[in-house]
Structure formats: structure tokens, C-alpha cells
N, C-alpha and C positions, 0 to 999 in steps of 0.2 A: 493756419489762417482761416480755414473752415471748418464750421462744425461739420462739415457733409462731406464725404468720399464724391471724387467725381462718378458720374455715370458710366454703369461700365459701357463698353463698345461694342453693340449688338453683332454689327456687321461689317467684321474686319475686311481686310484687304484679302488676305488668306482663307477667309470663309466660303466654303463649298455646298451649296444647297444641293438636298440630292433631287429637287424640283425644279423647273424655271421660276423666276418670279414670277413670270405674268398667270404662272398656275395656282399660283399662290392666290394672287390678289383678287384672279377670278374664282377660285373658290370661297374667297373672302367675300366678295360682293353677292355671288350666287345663296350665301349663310344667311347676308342681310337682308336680300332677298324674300327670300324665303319667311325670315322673323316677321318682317312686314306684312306680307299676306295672310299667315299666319293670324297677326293680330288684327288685320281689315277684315278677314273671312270666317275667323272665327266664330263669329256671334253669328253669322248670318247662317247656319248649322247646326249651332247649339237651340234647342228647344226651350224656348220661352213663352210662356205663358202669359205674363203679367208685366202691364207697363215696369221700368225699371223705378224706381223709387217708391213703386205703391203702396200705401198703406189703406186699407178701408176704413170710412170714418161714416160713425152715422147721421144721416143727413138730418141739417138745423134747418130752424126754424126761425124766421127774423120777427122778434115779436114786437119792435115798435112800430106806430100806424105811419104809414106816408100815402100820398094821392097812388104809384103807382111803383113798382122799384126800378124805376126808368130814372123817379124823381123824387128821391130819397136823399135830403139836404146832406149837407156835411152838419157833424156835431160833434165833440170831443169822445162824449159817452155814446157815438156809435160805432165807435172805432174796435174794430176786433182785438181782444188780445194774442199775444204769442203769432204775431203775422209771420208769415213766410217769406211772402217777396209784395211788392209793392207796383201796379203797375198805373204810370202817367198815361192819363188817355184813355178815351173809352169807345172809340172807332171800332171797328170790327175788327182790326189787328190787334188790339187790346184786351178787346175783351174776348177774341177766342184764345190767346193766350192764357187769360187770366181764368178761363172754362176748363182746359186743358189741364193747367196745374191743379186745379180743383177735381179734376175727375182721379188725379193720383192720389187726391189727400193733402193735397198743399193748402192752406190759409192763405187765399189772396185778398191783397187792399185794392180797388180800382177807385183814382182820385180822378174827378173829373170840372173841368173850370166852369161849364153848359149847366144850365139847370136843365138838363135833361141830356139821359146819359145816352149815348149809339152812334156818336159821330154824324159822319152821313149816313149812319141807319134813319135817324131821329127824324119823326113826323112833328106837325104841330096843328093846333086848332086853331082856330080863326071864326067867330060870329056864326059857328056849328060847322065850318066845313072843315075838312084834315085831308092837310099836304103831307107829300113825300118831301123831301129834301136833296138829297145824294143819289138813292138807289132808286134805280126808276127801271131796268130791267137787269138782267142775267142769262148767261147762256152755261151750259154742259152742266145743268142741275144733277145728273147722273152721278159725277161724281162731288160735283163742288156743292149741295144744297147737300150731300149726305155729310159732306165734311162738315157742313155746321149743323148737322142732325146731330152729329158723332162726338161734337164737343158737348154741347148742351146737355147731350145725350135725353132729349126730347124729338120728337119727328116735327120739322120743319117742311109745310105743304108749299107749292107753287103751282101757279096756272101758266097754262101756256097760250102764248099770245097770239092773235090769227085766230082761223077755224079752219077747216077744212074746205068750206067754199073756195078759199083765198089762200088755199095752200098752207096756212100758218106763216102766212107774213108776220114778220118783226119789225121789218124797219123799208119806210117807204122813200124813197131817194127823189125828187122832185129836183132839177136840175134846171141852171140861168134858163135855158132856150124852153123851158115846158117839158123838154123831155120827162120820162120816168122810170125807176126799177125797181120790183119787188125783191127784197133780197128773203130769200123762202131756206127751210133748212132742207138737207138731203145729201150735205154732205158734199165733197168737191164734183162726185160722180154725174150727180144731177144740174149744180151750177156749169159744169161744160156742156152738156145736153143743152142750157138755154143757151149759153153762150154761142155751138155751136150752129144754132139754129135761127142767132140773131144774124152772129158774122160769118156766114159760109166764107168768105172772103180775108178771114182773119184767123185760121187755122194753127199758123205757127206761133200768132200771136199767145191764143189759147194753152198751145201746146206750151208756150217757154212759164206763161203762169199757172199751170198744173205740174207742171214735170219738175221744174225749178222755183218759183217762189212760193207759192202755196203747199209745195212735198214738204210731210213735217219728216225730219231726220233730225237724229240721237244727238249729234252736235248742237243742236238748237238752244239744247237749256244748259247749252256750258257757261252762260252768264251768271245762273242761278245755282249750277255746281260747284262755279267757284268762290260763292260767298259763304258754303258750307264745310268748303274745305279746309283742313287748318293752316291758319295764315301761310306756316312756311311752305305749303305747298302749291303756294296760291302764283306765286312767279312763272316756276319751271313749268304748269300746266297752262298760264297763258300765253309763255312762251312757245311753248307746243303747239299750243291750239293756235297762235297767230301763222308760224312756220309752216304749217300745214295747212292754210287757209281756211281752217272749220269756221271761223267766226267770221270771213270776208263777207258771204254773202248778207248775215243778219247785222254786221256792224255798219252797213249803206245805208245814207238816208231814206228817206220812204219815195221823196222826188225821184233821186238819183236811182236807186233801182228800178222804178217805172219807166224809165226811161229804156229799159227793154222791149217794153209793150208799144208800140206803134200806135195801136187804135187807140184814138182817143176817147172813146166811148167807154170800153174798158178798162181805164186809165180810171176814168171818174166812177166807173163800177167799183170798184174798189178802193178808192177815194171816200165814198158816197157817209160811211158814217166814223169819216176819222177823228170828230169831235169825239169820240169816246172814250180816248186818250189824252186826248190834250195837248195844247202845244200846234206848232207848223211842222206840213211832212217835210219843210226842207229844212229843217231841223232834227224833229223826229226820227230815231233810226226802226229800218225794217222789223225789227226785233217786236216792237212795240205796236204796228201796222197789224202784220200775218197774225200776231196773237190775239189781237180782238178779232179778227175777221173771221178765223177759224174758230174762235170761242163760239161763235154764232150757227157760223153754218152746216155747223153736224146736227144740231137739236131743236136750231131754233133757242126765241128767246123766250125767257119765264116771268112773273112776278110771284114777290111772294105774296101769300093768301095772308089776310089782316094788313097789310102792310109791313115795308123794311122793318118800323117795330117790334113786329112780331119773332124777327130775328135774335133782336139786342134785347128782347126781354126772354128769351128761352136761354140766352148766355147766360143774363145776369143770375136768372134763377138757375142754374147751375155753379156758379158763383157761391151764393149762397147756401146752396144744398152741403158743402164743404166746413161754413163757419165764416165764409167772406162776406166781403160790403162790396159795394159801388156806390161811391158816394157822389153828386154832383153841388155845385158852386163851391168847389173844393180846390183852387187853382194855385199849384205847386211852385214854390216862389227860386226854389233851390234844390240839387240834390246833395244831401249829406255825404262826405266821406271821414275815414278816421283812419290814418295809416297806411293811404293809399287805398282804401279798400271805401265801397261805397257800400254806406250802412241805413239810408232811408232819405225822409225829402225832408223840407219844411212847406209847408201851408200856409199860405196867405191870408190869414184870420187875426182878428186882432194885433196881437203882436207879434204873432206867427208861432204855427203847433208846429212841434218837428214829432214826424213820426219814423219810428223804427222799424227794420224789416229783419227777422233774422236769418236770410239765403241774399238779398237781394233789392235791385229796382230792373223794371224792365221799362222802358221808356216806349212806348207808341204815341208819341204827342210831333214826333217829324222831326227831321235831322233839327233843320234851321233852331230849331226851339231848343232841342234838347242841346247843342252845341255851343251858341251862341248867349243863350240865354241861362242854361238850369248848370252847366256845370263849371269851374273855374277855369276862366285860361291860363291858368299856372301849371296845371296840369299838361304833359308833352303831348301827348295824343289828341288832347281838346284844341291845343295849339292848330297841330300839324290839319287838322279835321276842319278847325274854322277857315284856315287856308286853300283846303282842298275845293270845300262848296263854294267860297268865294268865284268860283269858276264853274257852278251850275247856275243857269237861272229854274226860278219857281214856274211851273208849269200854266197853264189857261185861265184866267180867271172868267167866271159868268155873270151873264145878270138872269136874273128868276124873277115869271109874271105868274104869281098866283092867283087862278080863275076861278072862282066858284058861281054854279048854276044852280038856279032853284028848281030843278023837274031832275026826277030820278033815271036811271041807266035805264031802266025799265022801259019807259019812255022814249029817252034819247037815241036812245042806242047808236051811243059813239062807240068809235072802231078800238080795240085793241092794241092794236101793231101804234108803233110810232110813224110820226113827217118828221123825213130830215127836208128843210126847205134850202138849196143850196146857190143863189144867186152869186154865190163866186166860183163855181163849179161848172163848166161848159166845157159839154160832149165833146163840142167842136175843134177843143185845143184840150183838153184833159189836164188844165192846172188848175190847184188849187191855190184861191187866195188865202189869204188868214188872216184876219182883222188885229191880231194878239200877237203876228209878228214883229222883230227888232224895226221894220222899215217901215212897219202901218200902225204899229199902236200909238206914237206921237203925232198921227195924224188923224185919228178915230173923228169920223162924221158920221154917226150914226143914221143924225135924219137926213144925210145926203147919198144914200144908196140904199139899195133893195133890201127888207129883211132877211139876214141870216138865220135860222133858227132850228130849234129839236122840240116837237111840240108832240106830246100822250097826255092820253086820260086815264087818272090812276083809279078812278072810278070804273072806268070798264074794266081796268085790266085785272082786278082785286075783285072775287065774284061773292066777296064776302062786305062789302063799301057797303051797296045797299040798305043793306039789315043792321049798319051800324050806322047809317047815316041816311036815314030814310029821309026822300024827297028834294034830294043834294046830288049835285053829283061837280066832280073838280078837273082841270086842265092846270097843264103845267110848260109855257114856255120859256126854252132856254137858248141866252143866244149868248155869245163869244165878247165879252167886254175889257177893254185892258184898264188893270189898275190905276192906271195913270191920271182916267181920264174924271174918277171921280177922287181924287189923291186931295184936292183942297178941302174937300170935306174932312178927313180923316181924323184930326185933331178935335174934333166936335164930339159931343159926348152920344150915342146910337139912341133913338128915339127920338131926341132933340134936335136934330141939327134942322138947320135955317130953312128958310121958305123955298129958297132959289134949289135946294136937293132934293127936295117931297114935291116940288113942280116938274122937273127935272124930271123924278121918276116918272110919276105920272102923266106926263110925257111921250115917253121911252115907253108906257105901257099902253097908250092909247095905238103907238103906232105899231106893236106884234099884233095887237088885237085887231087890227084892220087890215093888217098886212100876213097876218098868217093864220088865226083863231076864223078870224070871218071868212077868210079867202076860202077855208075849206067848209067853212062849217057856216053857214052864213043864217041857216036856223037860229043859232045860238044868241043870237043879235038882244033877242027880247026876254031871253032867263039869264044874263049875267049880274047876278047884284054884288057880287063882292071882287075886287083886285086888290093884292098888295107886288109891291118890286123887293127882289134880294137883293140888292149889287154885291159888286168885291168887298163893301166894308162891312157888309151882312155878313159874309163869311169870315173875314177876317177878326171881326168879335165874337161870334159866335163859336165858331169851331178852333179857334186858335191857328187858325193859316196865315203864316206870312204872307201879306200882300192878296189875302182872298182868293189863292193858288188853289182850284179844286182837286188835282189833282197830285199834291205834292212838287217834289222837282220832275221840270224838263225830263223828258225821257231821249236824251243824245246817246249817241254813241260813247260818247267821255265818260257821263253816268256808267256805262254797262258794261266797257270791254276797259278802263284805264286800271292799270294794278290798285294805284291810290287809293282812288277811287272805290275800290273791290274791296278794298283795307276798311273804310272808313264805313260806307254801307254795307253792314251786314248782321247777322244776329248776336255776334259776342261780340266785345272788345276785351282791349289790351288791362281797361282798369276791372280788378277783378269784384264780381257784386253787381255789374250792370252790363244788361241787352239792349238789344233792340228789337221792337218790333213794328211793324205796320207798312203802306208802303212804300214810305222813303227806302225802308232797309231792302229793300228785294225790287218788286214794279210795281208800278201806279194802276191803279182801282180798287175795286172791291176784292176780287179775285188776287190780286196781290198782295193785297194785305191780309186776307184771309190763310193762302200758305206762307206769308213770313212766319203768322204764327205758328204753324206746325213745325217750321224749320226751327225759329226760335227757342222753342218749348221740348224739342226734340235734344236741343243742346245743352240746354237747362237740365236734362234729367241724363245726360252725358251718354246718349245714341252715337255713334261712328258716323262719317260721314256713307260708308256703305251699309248699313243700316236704317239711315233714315229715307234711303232711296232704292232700295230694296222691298221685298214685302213682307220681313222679317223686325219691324219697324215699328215703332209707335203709333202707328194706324192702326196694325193685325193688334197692338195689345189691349190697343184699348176695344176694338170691336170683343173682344174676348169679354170687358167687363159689363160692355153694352146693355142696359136692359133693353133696347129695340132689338125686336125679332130680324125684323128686317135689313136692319145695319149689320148685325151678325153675321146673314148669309150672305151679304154683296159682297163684290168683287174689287171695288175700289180701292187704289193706290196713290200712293204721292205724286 
């Protein structure tokens, strides 16, 4: 009745091991053991030289004319042939992704929707003066300003903000009651020294935020290990890591863990520039807090010299040094699959280009987009994913007053460091309001309370403005606006919309500039001839953010520590042909989406997860190819 003999019977009744089982199966386990490290440790001993897929290519030359390769149109015949991989977006996760692959020899396409390609790198001109956009400062230049030296592989310069008078202040904390605090670099050592010397009276306070919430330890970046680790291992290690409480202390809100700290003063010291994030701290999990805070106060903060442009244009031309484009007004209408397998995009041109990739697409345009928008929900994973973010919201949205002066730095000599101006912030009680919270942004009165605001001059800070823009000098205020409250305009086509929106602004900009531009600067009164306003639907056309979100999604505890979640953001997925980059997939800012890309790109060229985190790694290979002196002999790691 069968083709088949039953199975013989391994383990009769009468069978006699001349072992116990349990020696057995622990020798069994100790074997797999073993194989596993084996294959984890291997590489990280074996001598390598040379990034893993490298091929040397000699460096091209882009011979048609464009204004700048910032703004280098889309056009059918500028399209590379034979591409590699394809990447959506042109943020600083995109494009040092798309630097990186280029520095092994890959042919990358960066498609971009902006007529001008750098994300929140990207500047712009205005009746001769030139704004920043996104990036308005940086901290731990040391190693994060060589990480985009190292992709471009050009040297990428920064100044540092402050002088020496003033310590090297960065960022000025102006608090409801007048109070004030320099926040100075020197590392935890020296902010207890002030602290110290403020609150002799608040010692232990000190001590519990040195010892415990400001002490960086190993567990810290288990959030971001586990988005590299392969999926199946991604359970049994947050189950670990929760049963072990390594991730209790960074998965508490930023309120709630402050809630250690008694002194109110120091509550709001540390409080003082949590706009840099985005979001409410009673939202916001600790994670997100201590890591901007410590970004800062080992080195202090930097700008780059030329401007954030100067970044996104040493990428592109590394880019291109390969045989790539970056192309802008280029906006990606779908991503192709064929087989389950994902094979390039289409272009919203005409009738729509579809372009082919032959490794890939790597997606840095943000979850929401790439999810909801570019790939089909037929797909199980696009399902499960649209599902998941359903339950994050989108992080802070701003409004931007940009100020231009007619008398030079030279002249003015405005200060360096930033004002955080913080009228919801009082010493007194140490909370913080948030205008962009669930409970206050459906009641946003702007003109019925004190300016909120983050005000620098990117003319002082850039000691290179002058000479490019003699007799100018520009201010940039930023305050906290919820998309909501400009939501009836939305529908209106950008540049056009109605009278009641451009008074509106103008408006909203007459009262920063009396309420925070003047209050400090009040010289300034009689050289301001130029302002314009960003709102959320600035951002939101321009950069492709849902909803004018500067900062991607919310940074909660759900985003960081939930398995799903872990699943869903991160730099590979389940459909094979497409990544992710930028910082939805890893964390929010610059700095985060700057090492999505290394992780990204590390995976892409099929690094181990103990490899990429190691210094046996895609960093030491590429420094090897490096033609900077100096990136060769630094010390720098992931």
C-alpha cells in the first residue's frame, strides 16, 4: 500500500546508550555552539583589506552643463546605464548611502522630488542672502564629520561655535522667569563642576544624573543592535535584554525619568534644548534625550564651513566620481517588483519612466512614504508595516523666519552659539510645555502666549558667509508649530495660496522678530530688509514629510524597544532587492541618518552583524581605500 518502508525505529525500548542523553544533547548544543561563533568571529580575525565587494573604477566625469550638481534636473538621457541600485531620496541617509556604494564601485541612481538635491542639507537663495534649512549645528565632529569625510572621501571642514571668551558655548538656554545656562563642552566632568557649584544643596540630585542617567553603558545601543541583527535573532535578544532590565532605564519617557531629579533647575538644564529632537519629553523616550545631550557636551557644537551644502555636494560628487547621477525634480511615483523581487522605480514624468536597478532600491524618502505610498499593499510585509506605523505618530513640525541683514558679520558681529528662548520651561517647577503635544496642538494660540523659539546666525557661524556673501549677513528662527493649525491651507497649490496664509505668516513673523530677533539683538532693528516664513506645508512639499514632520517619526519608546516595530524599521527587509535608509530606519536627525547609512550599506555589501560593530568593518576598509591622509590614520569607529 506504500511505496515507502516504514521508518526504522532509532530508539527502541531495548536500546542502551553507552552515554546519558542529556551528554548527548549537551554535546550537541556545545557543536552548534561552537559553529556559530565560529561563523560570528571569523571574519573579525581574518585579515582584510579591502571593503567586501570592491571593485576599482576610474573616476567619471559628468560632462553635461547644470547650475550646480545639487541641481542637476532629471532627463531620460542622463540616466546612467548598467545602475547598481537605485536610491529614493537625497537626505544625508541617501546620499551617504549612495557615497558609500560608490566608494566600492557600485553605479548609483539618487532620484530626488526637490529641485535641489541634500534633504535638510539643502540651502537656498533669496534676493542675495542664503539660508540653511535642516542643519544648523552638530556635535562629536571627531568622529561623525570624518564619517561623511570618509564617504565622500573629500575633507569636510567645521567651525566651532563659541570662542574661548565664552567657553565655547553652543547653545544658550533662556528660561519663562529670565533665568539663564550656558550649556559649554568639557564633557560630564566639567558640567558637574558647574552643577556642583550652582547647587551645593543638590548633590545627590547631581550624583543620580552622573552616575545613572547621563553614564553611557554598552546596553544603551541595544535599540540600534537590534535593528542589525538578523531578524530571527531579534526576539530571544529583546527578550533578554527586557528580562534583564538593560533597556528599562532608556525605554522611560524623558518626563518620567526626570522625575529622579528633584531640583527643578536642573530638570530644565537638561530640558533646555530638547527641541533637537522633536516631539514632547512626555512622549519622548530617554533614549532620544541623553543622546542629543551627550552629542553636545563632549565637544561642543560645530557648523559646517560653506554651509550644510557643502556636505551634500562632497557626497554627490563622490557619487559621481563612480559613474552615478543624482538627479532632482525626479519624484518616484512607485517601486517596481517582478517576482517578488524588487527591480527599480517608476518616475513621475510624462507618462512615467520606469527605471531599472540591477542589485536593487534602497529607499531613504521615510517609512510613511515608502510604505504607504511607493510599494503595493498586496504585498504581506507592506500590509503588516502599514499596520505597524499606524501607531506611531510623525514627530514636530516647525515654522522657519528667515531674516536677512544688509551689514556684514564683520560689522555685526553676531554671536555664534544659539538662544534657546524657552517660555514653557520654568526653573521653578522644571516642566516642560510642548506646544505640538496630543493636548495642546488643537488649541495652538500662538499670538496668545510668549515666544517659543531656537534662534542662530548661520552667518556667524560659517566663517566662510562673508566672502560669499559680502555685505549680508542672515538669522534663522525656529519655533514649534503643529500641522493642524495650518491644515486648511494644504489643498492650495505652494506659492499661491490665498491672502489670509501670506498675512498669516507675516504675522507669525513680525511677532519672533519682536519677541526674540529684537529682544536680544535690538541693533538689528534698522538692517533687516528681507523675511520669508517656512510652515509645515513648506516642509511638507518641499522635502516630502508627511504632515511637515522635521524630524521623521515620534521617537517613543514603541518606535525603539517594540519587536514589530524592530521588524519594520530597519535597513533590510523581508522583500528581497530593497533597504532602507535614513532616519525613520534607525533615529531621528542628522546623526541618525547619517549611521543608518553605514548600517545600511554595511548590509548591502553582506558585513555580519559583528563586523559591522567591530573595527574589522566597513569603516577600517574603506579608510584603507581613503585617499585622505588623515582619515587613514584616525581612530574612528561605528
Amino acid at each position: 500500500l506504500s511505496l515507502f518502508p516504514p521508518p526504522p525505529i532509532l530508539y527502541p525500548r531495548t536500546f542502551k546508550s553507552e552515554k546519558p542523553m542529556f551528554i548527548s544533547v549537551f554535546l550537541g548544543l556545545l557543536g552548534a555552539v561552537f559553529a556559530v561563533l565560529v561563523y560570528m568571529l571569523y571574519p573579525i580575525f581574518v585579515p582584510r583589506h579591502l571593503p567586501r565587494g570592491y571593485v576599482k573604477v576610474p573616476k567619471q566625469k559628468v560632462e553635461s552643463k547644470r547650475v550646480s550638481p545639487l541641481r542637476d534636473g532629471f532627463a531620460t538621457k542622463k540616466i546612467p546605464k548598467d545602475i547598481d541600485y537605485i536610491v529614493v531620496g537625497s537626505g544625508i541617509g541617501g546620499l551617504t548611502t549612495g557615497a558609500l556604494l560608490s566608494r566600492v564601485g557600485k553605479k548609483v541612481l539618487v532620484l530626488e522630488q526637490h529641485y535641489i538635491a541634500g534633504g535638510c542639507l539643502h540651502c537656498f537663495e533669496d534676493k542675495g542672502y542664503h539660508f540653511d534649512t535642516g542643519l544648523h549645528y552638530i556635535g562629536g565632529v571627531s568622529k561623525y564629520g570624518k564619517l561623511m569625510s570618509l564617504a565622500a572621501d573629500r575633507e569636510i571642514k567645521f567651525s566651532k561655535l563659541g570662542n574661548e571668551a565664552n567657553n565655547f558655548v553652543y547653545d544658550r538656554l533662556i528660561f519663562a522667569n529670565g533665568k539663564t545656562f550656558d550649556l559649554c563642552p568639557g564633557g560630564r566632568t566639567a558640567l558637574r563642576k558647574r552643577l556642583e557649584k550652582m547647587f551645593p544643596e543638590s548633590l545627590d540630585d547631581i550624583d543620580v544624573l552622573m552616575k545613572d542617567l547621563l553614564k553611557s553603558r554598552r546596553t544603551d545601543a541595544l535599540p540600534y543592535i537590534l535593528r542589525v541583527l538578523p531578524r530571527w535573532m531579534v526576539l530571544p535578544f529583546a527578550w533578554l535584554a527586557k528580562s534583564q532590565g538593560w533597556t528599562k532605564r532608556m525605554s522611560s519617557t524623558v518626563t518620567k525619568t526626570l522625575e529622579k531629579i528633584k531640583n527643578p533647575f536642573i530638570r530644565s538644564i537638561i530640558l533646555g534644548n530638547s527641541g533637537d529632537e522633536g516631539g514632547s519629553p512626555d512622549t519622548n523616550c530617554w533614549l532620544a534625550r541623553t543622546g542629543v545631550f551627550k552629542h553636545y557636551i563632549t565637544e561642543g557644537g560645530f557648523y559646517p564651513i560653506g554651509g550644510p551644502e557643502a556636505i551634500a555636494d562632497a557626497l554627490v560628487r563622490s557619487i559621481e566620481d563612480a559613474g552615478g547621477r543624482v538627479l532632482v525634480r525626479a519624484p518616484v511615483e512607485k517601486v517596481l517588483m517582478s517576482g517578488g523581487k524588487v527591480v527599480g522605480v517608476n518616475v513621475r514624468k510624462g507618462d512615467g519612466v520606469n527605471i531599472k536597478a540591477k542589485e536593487g532600491v534602497i529607499a531613504a524618502c521615510g517609512a510613511k512614504v515608502l510604505f504607504d505610498k511607493l510599494l503595493p499593499s498586496s504585498v504581506p510585509f507592506v500590509k503588516h508595516s502599514q499596520k505597524i506605523l499606524k501607531n506611531i505618530q510623525q514627530s514636530a513640525q516647525h515654522l522657519s523666519i528667515f531674516v536677512g541683514m544688509n551689514k556684514p558679520q564683520s560689522e555685526l558681529k553676531l554671536p555664534s552659539h544659539n538662544y534657546w528662548v524657552l517660555p514653557n520651561l520654568d526653573t521653578e517647577t522644571g516642566i516642560y510645555k510642548s506646544p505640538v503635544s496630543m493636548e495642546s496642538k488643537y488649541n495652538y494660540k500662538p499670538f496668545d502666549s510668549p515666544a517659543l523659539a531656537f534662534l542662530g546666525f548661520p552667518s556667524a557661524k560659517d566663517p566662510s558667509y562673508e566672502e560669499k556673501n559680502p555685505g549680508k549677513s542672515v538669522a534663522v528662527i525656529i519655533t514649534e508649530a503643529p500641522y493642524e493649525f495650518f491644515e486648511k491651507w494644504a489643498s492650495q497649490k505652494s506659492g499661491a495660496r490665498e491672502a489670509e496664509y501670506k498675512a498669516l505668516k507675516q504675522k507669525l513673523a513680525q511677532k519672533y522678530l519682536d519677541e526674540v530677533l529684537f529682544r536680544f539683538h535690538p541693533e538689528l532693528k534698522d538692517c533687516v530688509d528681507f523675511v520669508d516664513v517656512g510652515t509645515p506645508l513648506s516642509s511638507e512639499f518641499y522635502l516630502g514629510a508627511p504632515h511637515g514632520a522635521s524630524y521623521g517619526l515620534e521617537q517613543t519608546p514603541y518606535r525603539f524597544f517594540d519587536n514589530d516595530v524592530i521588524q519594520t524599521l530597519r535597513s533590510d527587509t523581508p522583500i528581497p532587492g530593497l533597504w532602507q535608509a535614513g532616519q525613520d530606519s534607525l533615529s531621528s536627525g542628522v546623526v541618525g541618518a547619517l549611521m543608518s547609512a553605514y548600517f545600511t550599506t554595511s548590509n548591502i555589501l553582506g558585513y555580519s552583524v559583528v563586523e559591522t560593530f567591530s573595527k574589522n568593518g566597513l569603516i577600517k576598509h574603506l579608510k584603507n581605500i581613503s585617499s585622505l591622509p588623515d582619515i587613514r590614520k584616525s581612530k574612528f569607529d561605528i
